[in-house]
N, C-alpha and C positions, 0 to 999 in steps of 0.2 A: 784471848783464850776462849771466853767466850762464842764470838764467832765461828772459830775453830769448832770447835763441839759442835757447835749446829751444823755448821757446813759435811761434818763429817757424818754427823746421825742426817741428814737428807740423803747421803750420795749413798749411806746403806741402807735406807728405803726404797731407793730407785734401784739399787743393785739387787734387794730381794723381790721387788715387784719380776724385775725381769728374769730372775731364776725361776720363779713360782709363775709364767707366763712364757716361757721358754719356749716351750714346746707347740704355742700357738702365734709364736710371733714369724716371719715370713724371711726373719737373717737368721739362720741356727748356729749359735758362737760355738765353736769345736768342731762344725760340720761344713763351714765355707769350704768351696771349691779350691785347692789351692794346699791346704793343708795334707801330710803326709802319712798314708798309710799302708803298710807294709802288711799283707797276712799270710805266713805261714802254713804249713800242719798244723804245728802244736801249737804256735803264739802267735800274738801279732806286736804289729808298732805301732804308735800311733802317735805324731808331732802336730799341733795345730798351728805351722805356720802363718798363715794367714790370718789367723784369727789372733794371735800374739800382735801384728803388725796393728794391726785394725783398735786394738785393746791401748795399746801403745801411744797410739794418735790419739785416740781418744783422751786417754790421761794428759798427754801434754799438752792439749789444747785444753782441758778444765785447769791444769796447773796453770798457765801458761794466764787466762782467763781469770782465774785468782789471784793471781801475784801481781797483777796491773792495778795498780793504783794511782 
């Protein structure tokens, strides 16, 4: 359980570093190529598929990297 806890308070370290650095880092997550946006008049759309995919891979290779023991 312990482990747990740590492992979990690091990956929301590294998750807040990169929201608070966002905007100077050189992959924009929600803005990759690829993703879907639709504008309107009045509204827009806007689906980040590619960046879901990308988000995705990433978790299940830290899962995937945790769970090997």
């Amino acid at each position: 359980m312990g482990r747990m806890l740590i492992g979990l308070g690091a990956v929301l370290i590294v998750v807040g570093l990169l929201v608070m650095l966002g905007e100077r880092l050189p992959i924009r997550l929600g803005r990759l190529p690829g993703d879907i946006v639709i504008r309107g008049k009045n509204n827009s759309f806007y689906f980040p598929v590619v960046t879901c995919f990308l988000v995705s891979a990433v978790l299940s290779l830290l899962m995937w990297l945790l769970n090997r023991r």
